[in-house]
Each structure stands twice: as C-alpha cells, then as structure tokens.
GUTOR-100772 format. One line per field, with one value per residue (C-alpha): residue number from 0; z, x negated, y. Coordinates in nm, 3 decimals, m for minus. Last residue first. Layout:
k: c(NUM;...)
w: c(Z;...)
u: c(X;...)
v: c(Y;...)
***
This chain:
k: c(501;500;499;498;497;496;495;494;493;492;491;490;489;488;487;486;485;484;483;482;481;480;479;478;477;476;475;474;473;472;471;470;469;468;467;466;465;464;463;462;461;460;459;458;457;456;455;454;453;452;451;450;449;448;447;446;445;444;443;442;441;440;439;438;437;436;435;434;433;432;431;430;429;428;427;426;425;424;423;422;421;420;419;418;417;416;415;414;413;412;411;410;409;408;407;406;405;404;403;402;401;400;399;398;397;396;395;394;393;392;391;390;389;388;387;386;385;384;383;382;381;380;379;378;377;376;375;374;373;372;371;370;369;368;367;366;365;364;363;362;361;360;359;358;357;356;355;354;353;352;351;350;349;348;347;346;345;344;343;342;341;340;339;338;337;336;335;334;333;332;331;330;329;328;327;326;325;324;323;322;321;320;319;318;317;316;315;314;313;312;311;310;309;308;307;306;305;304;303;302;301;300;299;298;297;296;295;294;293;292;291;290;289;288;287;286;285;284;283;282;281;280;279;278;277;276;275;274;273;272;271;270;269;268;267;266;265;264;263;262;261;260;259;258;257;256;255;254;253;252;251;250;249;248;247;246;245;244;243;242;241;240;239;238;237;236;235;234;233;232;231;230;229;228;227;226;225;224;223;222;221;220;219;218;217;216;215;214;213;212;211;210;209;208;207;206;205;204;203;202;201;200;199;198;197;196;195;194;193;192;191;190;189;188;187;186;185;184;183;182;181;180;179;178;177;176;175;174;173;172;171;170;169;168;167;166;165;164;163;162;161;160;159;158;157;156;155;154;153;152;151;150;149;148;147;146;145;144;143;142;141;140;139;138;137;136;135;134;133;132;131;130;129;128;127;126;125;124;123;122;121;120;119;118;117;116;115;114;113;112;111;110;109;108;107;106;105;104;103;102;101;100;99;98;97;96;95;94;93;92;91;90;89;88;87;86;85;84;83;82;81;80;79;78;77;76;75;74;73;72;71;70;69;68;67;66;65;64;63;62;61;60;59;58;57;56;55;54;53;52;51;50;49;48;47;46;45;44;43;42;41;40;39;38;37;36;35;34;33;32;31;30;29;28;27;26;25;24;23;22;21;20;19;18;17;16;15;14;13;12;11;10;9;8;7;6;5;4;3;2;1;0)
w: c(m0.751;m0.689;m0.656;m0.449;m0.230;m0.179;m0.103;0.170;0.288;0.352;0.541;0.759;0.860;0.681;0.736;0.729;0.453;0.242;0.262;0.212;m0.094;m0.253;m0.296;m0.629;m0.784;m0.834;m1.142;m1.336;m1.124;m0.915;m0.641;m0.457;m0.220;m0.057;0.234;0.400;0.687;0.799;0.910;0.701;0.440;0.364;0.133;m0.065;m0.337;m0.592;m0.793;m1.023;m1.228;m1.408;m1.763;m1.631;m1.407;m1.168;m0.942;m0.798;m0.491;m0.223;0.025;0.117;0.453;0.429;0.677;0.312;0.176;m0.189;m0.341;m0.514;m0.822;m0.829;m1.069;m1.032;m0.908;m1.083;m0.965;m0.736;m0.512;m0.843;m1.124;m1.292;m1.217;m1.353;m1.146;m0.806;m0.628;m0.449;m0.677;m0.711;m0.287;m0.300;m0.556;m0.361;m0.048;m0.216;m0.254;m0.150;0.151;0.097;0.410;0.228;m0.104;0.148;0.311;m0.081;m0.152;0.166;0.092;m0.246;m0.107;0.139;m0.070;m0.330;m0.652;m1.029;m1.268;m1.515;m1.627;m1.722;m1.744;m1.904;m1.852;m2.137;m2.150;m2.032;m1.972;m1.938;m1.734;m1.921;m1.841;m1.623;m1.602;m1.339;m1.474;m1.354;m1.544;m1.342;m1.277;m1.143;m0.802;m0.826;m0.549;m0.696;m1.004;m0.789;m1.069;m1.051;m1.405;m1.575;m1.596;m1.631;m1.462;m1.083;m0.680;m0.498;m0.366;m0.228;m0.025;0.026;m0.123;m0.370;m0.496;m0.542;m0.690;m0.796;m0.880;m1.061;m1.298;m1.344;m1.418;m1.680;m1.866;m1.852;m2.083;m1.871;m2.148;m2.387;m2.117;m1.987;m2.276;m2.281;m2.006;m2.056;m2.383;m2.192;m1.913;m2.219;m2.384;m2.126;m2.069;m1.890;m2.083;m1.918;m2.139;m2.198;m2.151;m2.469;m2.780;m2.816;m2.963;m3.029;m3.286;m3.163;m3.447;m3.457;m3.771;m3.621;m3.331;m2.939;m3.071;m2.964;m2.586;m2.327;m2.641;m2.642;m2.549;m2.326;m1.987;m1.827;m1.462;m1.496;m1.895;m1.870;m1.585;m1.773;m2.046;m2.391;m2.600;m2.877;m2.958;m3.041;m3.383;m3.565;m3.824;m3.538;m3.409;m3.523;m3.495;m3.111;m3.029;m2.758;m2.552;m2.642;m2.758;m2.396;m2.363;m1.996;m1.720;m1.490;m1.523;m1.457;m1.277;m0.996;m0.747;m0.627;m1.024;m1.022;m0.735;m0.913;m1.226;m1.038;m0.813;m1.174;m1.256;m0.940;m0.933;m1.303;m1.207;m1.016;m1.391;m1.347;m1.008;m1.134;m0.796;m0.621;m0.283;0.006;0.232;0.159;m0.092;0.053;m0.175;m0.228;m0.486;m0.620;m0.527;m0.250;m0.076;0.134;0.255;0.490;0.592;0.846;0.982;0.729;0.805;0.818;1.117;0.997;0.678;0.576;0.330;0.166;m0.050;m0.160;m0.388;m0.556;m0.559;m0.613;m0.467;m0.225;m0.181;m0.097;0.134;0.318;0.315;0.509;0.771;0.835;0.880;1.151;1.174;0.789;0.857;1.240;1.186;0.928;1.085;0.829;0.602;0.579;0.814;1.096;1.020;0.841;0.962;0.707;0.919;1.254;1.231;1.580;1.636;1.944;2.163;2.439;2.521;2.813;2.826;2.854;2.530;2.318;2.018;1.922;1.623;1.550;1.251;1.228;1.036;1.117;1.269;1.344;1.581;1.703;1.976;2.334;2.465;2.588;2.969;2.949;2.654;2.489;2.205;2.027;1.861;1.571;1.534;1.231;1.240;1.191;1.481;1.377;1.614;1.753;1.870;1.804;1.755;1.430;1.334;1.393;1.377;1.388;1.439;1.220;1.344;1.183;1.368;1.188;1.315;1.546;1.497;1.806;2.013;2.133;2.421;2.404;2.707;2.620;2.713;2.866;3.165;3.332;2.971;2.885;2.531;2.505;2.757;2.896;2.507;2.391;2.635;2.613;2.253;2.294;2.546;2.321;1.973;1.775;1.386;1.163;1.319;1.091;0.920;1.264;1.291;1.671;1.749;2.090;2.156;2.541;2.434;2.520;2.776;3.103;3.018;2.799;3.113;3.316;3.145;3.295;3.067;3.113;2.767;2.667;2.924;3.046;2.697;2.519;2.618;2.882;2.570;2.301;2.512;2.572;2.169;2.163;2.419;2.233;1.920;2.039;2.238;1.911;1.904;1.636;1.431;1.314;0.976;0.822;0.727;0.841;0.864;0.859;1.093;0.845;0.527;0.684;0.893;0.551;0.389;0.645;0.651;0.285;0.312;0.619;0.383;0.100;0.281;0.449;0.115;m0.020;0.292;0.209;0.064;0.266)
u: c(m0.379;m0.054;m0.114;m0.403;m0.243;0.076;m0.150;m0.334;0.002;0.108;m0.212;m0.131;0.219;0.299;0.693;0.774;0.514;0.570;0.978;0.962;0.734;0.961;1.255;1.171;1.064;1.455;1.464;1.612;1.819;1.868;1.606;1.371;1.073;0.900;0.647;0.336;0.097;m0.136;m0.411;m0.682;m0.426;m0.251;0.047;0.220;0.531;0.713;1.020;1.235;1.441;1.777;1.562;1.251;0.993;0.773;0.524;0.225;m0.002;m0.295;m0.417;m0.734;m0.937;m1.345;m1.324;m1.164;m0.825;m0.945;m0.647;m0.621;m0.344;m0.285;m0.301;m0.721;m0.846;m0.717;m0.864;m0.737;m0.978;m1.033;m0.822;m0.803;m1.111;m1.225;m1.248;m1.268;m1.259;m0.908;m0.863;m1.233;m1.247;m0.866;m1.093;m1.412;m1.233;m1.038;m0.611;m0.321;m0.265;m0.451;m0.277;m0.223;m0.029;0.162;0.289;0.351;0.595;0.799;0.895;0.963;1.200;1.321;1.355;1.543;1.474;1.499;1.210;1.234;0.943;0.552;0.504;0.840;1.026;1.303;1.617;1.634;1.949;1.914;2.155;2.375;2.328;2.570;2.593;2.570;2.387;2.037;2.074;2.225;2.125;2.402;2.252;2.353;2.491;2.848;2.631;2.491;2.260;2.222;2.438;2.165;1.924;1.572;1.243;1.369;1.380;1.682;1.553;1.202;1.145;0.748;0.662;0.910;0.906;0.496;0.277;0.549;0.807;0.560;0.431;0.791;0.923;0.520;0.655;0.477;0.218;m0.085;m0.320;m0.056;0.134;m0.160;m0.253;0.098;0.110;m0.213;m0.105;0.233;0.003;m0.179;0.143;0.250;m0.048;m0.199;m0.480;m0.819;m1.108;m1.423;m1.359;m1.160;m1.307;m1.099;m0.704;m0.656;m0.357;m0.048;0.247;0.553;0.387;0.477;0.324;0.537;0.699;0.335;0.401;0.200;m0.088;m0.380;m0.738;m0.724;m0.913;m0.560;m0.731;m0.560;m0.582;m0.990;m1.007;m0.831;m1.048;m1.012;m1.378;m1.277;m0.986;m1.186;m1.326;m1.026;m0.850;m0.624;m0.528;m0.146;m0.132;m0.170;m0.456;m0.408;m0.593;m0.948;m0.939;m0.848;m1.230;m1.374;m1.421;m1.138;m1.187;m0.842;m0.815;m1.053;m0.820;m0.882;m0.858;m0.474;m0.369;m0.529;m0.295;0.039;m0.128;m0.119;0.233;0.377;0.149;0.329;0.669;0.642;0.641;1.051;1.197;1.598;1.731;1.925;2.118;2.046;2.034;2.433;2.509;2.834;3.106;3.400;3.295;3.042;2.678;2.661;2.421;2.124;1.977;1.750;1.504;1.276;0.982;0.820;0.484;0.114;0.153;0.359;0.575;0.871;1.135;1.353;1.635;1.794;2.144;2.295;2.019;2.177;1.987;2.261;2.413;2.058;2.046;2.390;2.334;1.986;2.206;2.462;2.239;2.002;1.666;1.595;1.618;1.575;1.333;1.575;1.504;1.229;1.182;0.800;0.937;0.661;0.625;0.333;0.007;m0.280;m0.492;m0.629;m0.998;m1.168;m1.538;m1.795;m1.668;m1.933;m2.141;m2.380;m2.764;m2.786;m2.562;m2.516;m2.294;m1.958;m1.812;m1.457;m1.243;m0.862;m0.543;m0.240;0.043;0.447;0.696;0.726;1.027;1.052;1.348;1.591;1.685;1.477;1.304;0.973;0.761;0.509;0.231;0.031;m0.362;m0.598;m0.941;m1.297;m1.539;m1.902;m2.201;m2.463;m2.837;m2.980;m3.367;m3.517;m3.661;m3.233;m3.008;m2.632;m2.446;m2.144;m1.826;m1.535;m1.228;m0.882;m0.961;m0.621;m0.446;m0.525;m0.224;m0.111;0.174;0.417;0.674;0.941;1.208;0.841;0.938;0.605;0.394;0.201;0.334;0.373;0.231;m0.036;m0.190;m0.161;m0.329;m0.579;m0.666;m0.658;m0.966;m1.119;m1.130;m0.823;m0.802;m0.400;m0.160;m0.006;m0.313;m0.513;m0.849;m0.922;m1.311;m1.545;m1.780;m1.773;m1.832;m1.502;m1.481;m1.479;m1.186;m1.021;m1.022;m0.919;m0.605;m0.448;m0.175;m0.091;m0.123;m0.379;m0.649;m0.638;m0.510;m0.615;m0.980;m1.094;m0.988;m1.163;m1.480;m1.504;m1.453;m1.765;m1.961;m1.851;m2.018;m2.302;m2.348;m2.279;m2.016;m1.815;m2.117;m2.195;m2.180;m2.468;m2.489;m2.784;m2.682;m2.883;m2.678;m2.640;m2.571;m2.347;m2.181;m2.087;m1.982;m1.734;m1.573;m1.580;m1.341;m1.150;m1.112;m1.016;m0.746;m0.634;m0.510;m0.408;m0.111;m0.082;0.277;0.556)
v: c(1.200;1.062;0.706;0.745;0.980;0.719;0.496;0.644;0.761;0.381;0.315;0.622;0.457;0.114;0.132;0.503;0.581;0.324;0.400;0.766;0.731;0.472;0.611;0.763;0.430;0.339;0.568;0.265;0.147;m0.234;m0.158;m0.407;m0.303;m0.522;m0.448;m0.617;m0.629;m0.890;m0.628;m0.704;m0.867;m0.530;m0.621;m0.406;m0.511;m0.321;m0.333;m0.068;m0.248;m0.072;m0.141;m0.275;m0.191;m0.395;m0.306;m0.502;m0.462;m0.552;m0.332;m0.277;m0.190;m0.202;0.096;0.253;0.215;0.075;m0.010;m0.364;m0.447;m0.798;m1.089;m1.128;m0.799;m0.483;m0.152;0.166;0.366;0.617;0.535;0.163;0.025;m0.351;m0.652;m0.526;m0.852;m0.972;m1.279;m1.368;m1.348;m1.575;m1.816;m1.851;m1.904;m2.175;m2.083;m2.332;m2.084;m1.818;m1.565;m1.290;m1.549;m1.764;m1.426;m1.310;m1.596;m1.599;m1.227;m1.328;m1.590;m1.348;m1.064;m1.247;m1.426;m1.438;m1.362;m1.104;m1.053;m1.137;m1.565;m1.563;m1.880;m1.958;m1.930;m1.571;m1.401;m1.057;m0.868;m0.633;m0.292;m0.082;0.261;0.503;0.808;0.637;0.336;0.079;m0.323;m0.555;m0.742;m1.078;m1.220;m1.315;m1.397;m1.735;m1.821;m2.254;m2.253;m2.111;m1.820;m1.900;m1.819;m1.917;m1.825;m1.920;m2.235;m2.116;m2.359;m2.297;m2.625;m2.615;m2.277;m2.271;m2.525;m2.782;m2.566;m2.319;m2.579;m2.667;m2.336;m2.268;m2.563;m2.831;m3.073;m2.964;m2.851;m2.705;m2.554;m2.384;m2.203;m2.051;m1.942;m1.768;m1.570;m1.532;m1.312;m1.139;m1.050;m0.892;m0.648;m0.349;m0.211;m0.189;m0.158;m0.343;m0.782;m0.857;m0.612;m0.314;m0.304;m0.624;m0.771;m0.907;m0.860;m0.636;m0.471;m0.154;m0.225;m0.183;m0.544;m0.645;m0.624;m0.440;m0.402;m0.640;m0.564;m0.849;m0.672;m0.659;m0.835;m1.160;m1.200;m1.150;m1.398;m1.643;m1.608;m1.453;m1.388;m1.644;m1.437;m1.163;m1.371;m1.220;m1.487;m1.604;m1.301;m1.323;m1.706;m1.714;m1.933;m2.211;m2.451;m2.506;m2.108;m2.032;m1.986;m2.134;m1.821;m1.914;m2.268;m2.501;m2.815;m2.762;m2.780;m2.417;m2.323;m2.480;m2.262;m1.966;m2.044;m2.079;m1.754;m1.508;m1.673;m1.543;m1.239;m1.165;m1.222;m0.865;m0.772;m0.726;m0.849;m0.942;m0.953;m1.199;m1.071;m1.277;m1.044;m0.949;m0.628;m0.460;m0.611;m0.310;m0.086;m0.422;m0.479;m0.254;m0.067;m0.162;m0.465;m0.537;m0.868;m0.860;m1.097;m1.212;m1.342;m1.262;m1.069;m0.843;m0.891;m0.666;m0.708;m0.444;m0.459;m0.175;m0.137;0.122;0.452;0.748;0.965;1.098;0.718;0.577;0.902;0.820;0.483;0.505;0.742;0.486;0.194;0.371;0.236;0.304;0.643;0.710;1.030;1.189;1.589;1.633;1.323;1.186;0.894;0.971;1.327;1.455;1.651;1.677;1.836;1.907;2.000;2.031;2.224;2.203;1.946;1.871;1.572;1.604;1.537;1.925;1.977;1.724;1.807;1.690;1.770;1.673;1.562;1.500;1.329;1.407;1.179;1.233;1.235;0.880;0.861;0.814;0.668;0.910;1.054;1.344;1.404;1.206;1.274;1.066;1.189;0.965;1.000;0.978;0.930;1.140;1.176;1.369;1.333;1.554;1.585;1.292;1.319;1.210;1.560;1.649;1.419;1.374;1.054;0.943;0.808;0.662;0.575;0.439;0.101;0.157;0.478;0.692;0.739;1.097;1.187;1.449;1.543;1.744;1.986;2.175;2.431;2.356;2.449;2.191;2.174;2.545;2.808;2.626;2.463;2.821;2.963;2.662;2.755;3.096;3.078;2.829;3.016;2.935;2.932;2.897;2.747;2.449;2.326;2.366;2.513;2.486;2.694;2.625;2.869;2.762;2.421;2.199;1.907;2.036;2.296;2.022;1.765;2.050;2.086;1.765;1.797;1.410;1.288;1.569;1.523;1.132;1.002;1.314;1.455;1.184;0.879;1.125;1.125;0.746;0.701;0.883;0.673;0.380;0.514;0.648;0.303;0.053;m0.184;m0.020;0.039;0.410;0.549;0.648;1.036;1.189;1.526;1.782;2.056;2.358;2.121;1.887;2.182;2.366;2.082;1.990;2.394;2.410;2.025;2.197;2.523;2.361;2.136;2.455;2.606;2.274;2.233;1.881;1.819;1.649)
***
C-alpha cells in the first residue's frame, strides 16, 4: 500500500510550519525524563482510558478548543467534527465492532518546546497498531499508522493542540488477506497466483528460532517438507564473512593487516592496489573490483578505483579473502567453516560442495519465472560468495548465533555492525552484512542473495532479538517479499521496505 504523497507533503509543510512558528528546540527527550513521562501519561488518558473504551470525555477534557485532526484517509477535522464523527462511527452504540489502539513499543519520540527558555509545548511522534474485535471472534490486528501531536501547556495543564495520522497500512499490507501466512490455504493460493514454487520462511524472536514454514511444492505431487535444501546464493557471503570474524576474536587473523602476506591474485599483481586490500576492505565491498571478473572483457580482475573509496559489491573480493586464508591456515574455506560454524551449532545439512551427502529428494529445483527448470549447480569446490547448501533451520540456527555474538569479541561484533561505508541513505555495509539505520538507535541487520531461480534474503533486528528468512527457488522470487517483512516485523519491517524503495 502506497503513502498517500499528497498528504505526506502536507503533514511534512504542516511540521515545518509549527517548527518555525513555535521555536523549536529540537533535542529529543530521555525516556526517563518527567516531560517525557508526563507525555506518555497523556496519550495513555486519551486512547487506552479515552479511545479503548469510548469514554468520550477523556477527548473532551483533553483537546484545546481550537483543536484540528488531519487524517490521510479523511481529509481535516476541527474538534466539534472530530467527536461527531468519533460518536457516530467507532463509538457509535450500534458499533459491529469494538477497536482498541496499542502504541508500538520504543516507537516514541518526544521533543519539548521552548519559548525564551520556558517550556511551553512538546511534540509526540510514534506509530500505533488498531485491533478490532466482533462479537463472538478473537480479536484481530487491523492495521498501524504512524502519527504526530502537539501538545501545549495551557494553565499548568497539557492540552492537544494538533494530530497528524498518516501513513496508515494494514497489518499484512494485503487488503482483505489479513490471515496470510496464518492460514495455509490462503498463502498457497497467492504463492500459486505469483507464481512463486516453493517458500521457506524462518522466524527468530527472542534471539532464537522459533518457526519454521514451508510453502509449495518441490515436485507436482511432493509438498516441500521443512527441511527442504536450498541453494542460498550471496547469503554464503555472511557465512564466510563470520568464519573470518570468528578467527579475528581469537586473535588469529588482523582485520586491517595487507592480504599481500597471504595471497596476490596474478591478474593485479603488477598494480601496486593490491597492497591496499584488507580484510576489512573485502567485508564492507570497498575492493575496487568488479562482482566477478568474467563481467570484463578481458575476463581478468583488474581495479576499478583505489581499495578503500568506493563501494562496489563484490565476489571476487570475498574469494580474494578465502583465498588468503587458506594459504595461512592450510584449509579449505568447508573445513574452516566446519570447525567454526556447522559443527558447533549442528548444522548437518548445511555445506559448500555438492556430493553424495545432498539429499536431492529435498532439494528445492530452481525456476525461471516462465516455469522452467535450471540445472542446479554443482560446485566442487567451496565458494566463499554463492551457492551454499542449507535449510531454513540450519540458516535460521546460523544467524541467532550470529545476533546474539556468540564466538564473536565485543570489539569485533561492534566492527562488524559499524557503518563502514554508505550505500543509500539509512543503508551502509558493516563488516559481512548490510546495516539499516531504523532510527531510536534501532538497526537491522541484512543480506540478499540472487542467482539464477534464487531469490534469498535474511533480517535480523538485534535490539529487539528479531529475525526473518526468506528462501525462494525463482528468479523473480524478490516480489514476495514486501508482504512478508511487513506482516512479520510490523513498523520495523516498513522502515525497510521505505529505505529500499526510495
């Protein structure tokens, strides 16, 4: 669902206008401080004692009398028409439902007002999520919005002068599908309708997996089972990104030391640049070499700015590293990862190479978006880039170990989640993983993968010990994902859908 722009100009005129009339003095306020608990005191009398129970008194006693509603949906209200409407619809006696409204935990930002140093005001911006309820069902999320107030002191007393409501979206961004993904028939009706053949999804809350579903089938008649295997793309990339972290915690590799001592790929060995390539250069794309060098016409690896300027996303970089850390530990980058990672964390369906050990009766065949079939690729080899083999729970397992640093130094899990270079705006590579900037000092932490029939991608909010996977087997597989980030991480979730399509 689209933000109404039209509204969104006139809510961000709207903001500037009161900033500039009232002199703001725009710090944020603490959580523990008194303006802002008296605030958050305010918005519990106007909706969970007011709104929640209808008790329209609470709004009466609670609104200046030049009160103005500017609502995305419903155009501007002054107070009287405000609570007219508010009696004769969702408080109305004959109501089919009953709506309550939860404010989004650490969603609250508050800013106090001043005026020659006195206090005089304060704005309140967060998001809140309705629920509806009819007789005789369970209640049900409806959807969230996001919204700003001003309240001003008035006589030692703290009115509501002015309320935004914006950017309102249902719960599962899908008009009238608000039990997909809860309901198994109606998720395989729209994976069927976009033609999406198999979907695995994993989610983590507090800090751990906790679900596990499947979509699809892998075969006319063989319903995909939660342990299907995947082919996972560049999502191979945190995998070999944490093998090397893991190795930095116990001091046995240097982020910042030249890979020159290690290894130097013959095709950039007469240019100086390759004495410039670290480990934290090849984490965060800062290499200045192409995605792949087969992508030149002279199929070789040259740079294309000096290391440590640009970003350019890079496979060759991550096999640069792997193999600089073969030559110094005598392993391949399987058995390094074994060791560090599978093993440990029993990840037993998890590998680089396909052998005899690949269950193909689990395998999950990957389609181009008219249907056909590609032949799965076979690598002998480990890859520190693609095409690792695993399934949502052994990827699921993965990523827990990975929010909650387990094997990782402080030092080294704050390098690995530092803004190492900007990618957009509120999006930059860290060490391994993508980072988007969320705001409140919330974060999220990320990595797709795309191949031919692959479309992968991982999110994992460490503040709040959230996560999702997201596994698809097609080649325009990404096109599901909005509905699922949203439904599953909430506000968070449309955060990062906005940064990704701005």
């Amino acid at each position: 669902m689209n933000i109404n722009h039209s509204f969104f100009q006139l809510k961000t005129l709207l903001i500037g206008i009161l900033l500039f009339q009232l002199q703001v003095t725009f710090s944020q306020e603490e959580k523990n401080s008194s303006l802002y608990k008296t605030i958050l005191s305010k918005d519990s009398l106007l909706f969970t004692i007011g709104f929640n129970t209808c008790d329209i008194k609470q709004f009466e006693n609670l609104y200046t009398e030049d009160f103005e509603f500017y609502h995305d949906k419903d155009s501007v209200s002054d107070k009287a028409r405000f609570l007219k409407t508010l009696k004769s619809g969702i408080c109305s006696p004959t109501r089919k439902y009953n709506y309550r409204r939860e404010l989004i935990d650490g969603s609250t930002e508050i800013y106090p007002l001043y005026k020659n140093g006195v206090l005089y005001g304060a704005i309140q911006m967060g998001t809140h999520r309705f629920y509806e309820t009819s007789a005789g069902n369970a209640e049900q999320a409806g959807s969230f919005a996001k919204f700003t107030h001003l309240w001003l002191l008035k006589n030692k007393d703290w009115k509501l002068a002015r309320s935004l409501s914006y950017n309102h979206q249902m719960t599962s961004s899908i008009a009238g599908v608000s039990n997909l993904f809860d309901n198994d028939q109606e998720t395989e009706k729209w994976l069927k309708e976009n033609n999406i053949p198999t979907l695995g999804i994993g989610i983590i809350s507090d800090g751990k997996l906790k679900q596990i579903k499947t979509f699809g089938k892998l075969k006319r008649d063989v319903p995909a089972p939660y342990n299907t295997i995947w082919n996972i793309a560049s999502l191979t990339k945190p995998v070999t990104a944490i093998v090397t972290l893991k190795l930095v915690s116990q001091g046995k590799w240097d982020l910042d030391e030249p890979l020159d001592k290690y290894w130097i790929d013959p095709d950039i060995a007469k240019d100086a640049n390759h004495k410039l390539l670290t480990t934290r250069i090849i984490l965060s794309h800062q290499t200045g070499f192409p995605n792949w060098r087969d992508f030149n016409e002279s199929k070789k690896l040259d740079f294309k700015f000096k290391p440590g300027t640009q970003y350019q996303y890079s496979g060759e970089g991550m096999e640069y590293l792997r193999k600089a850390l073969e030559k110094k530990f005598h392993k391949t980058l399987d058995q390094l990862a074994s060791e560090l990672i599978f093993e440990p964390l029993k990840m037993n369906d998890t590998q680089f190479v396909w052998n005899d050990k690949v269950d193909i009766s689990r395998y999950a065949v990957n389609y181009d978006k008219n249907g056909n079939a590609y032949e799965p690729t076979k690598n002998k080899t480990a890859s520190a880039a693609d095409d690792l083999l695993t399934t949502v729970e052994d990827y699921g397992k993965f990523l827990s170990s990975v929010m909650n640093s387990e094997g990782l130094s402080k030092k080294v899990f704050d390098d690995m989640i530092s803004h190492q270079i900007e990618t957009k705006k509120n999006k930059y590579f860290g060490l391994g993983f993508e980072i988007y900037d969320l705001g409140n000092e919330n974060y999220a932490l990320s990595h797709g993968g795309a191949d031919k029939g692959v479309q992968t991608i991982f999110l994992l909010l460490p503040k709040t010990k959230q996560g999702l996977i997201i596994f698809t087997n097609v080649d325009d597989g990404y096109k599901v994902y909005e509905n699922i980030v949203v439904h599953y991480l909430g506000e968070n979730g449309r955060k990062i859908v906005d940064i990704e399509t701005k």
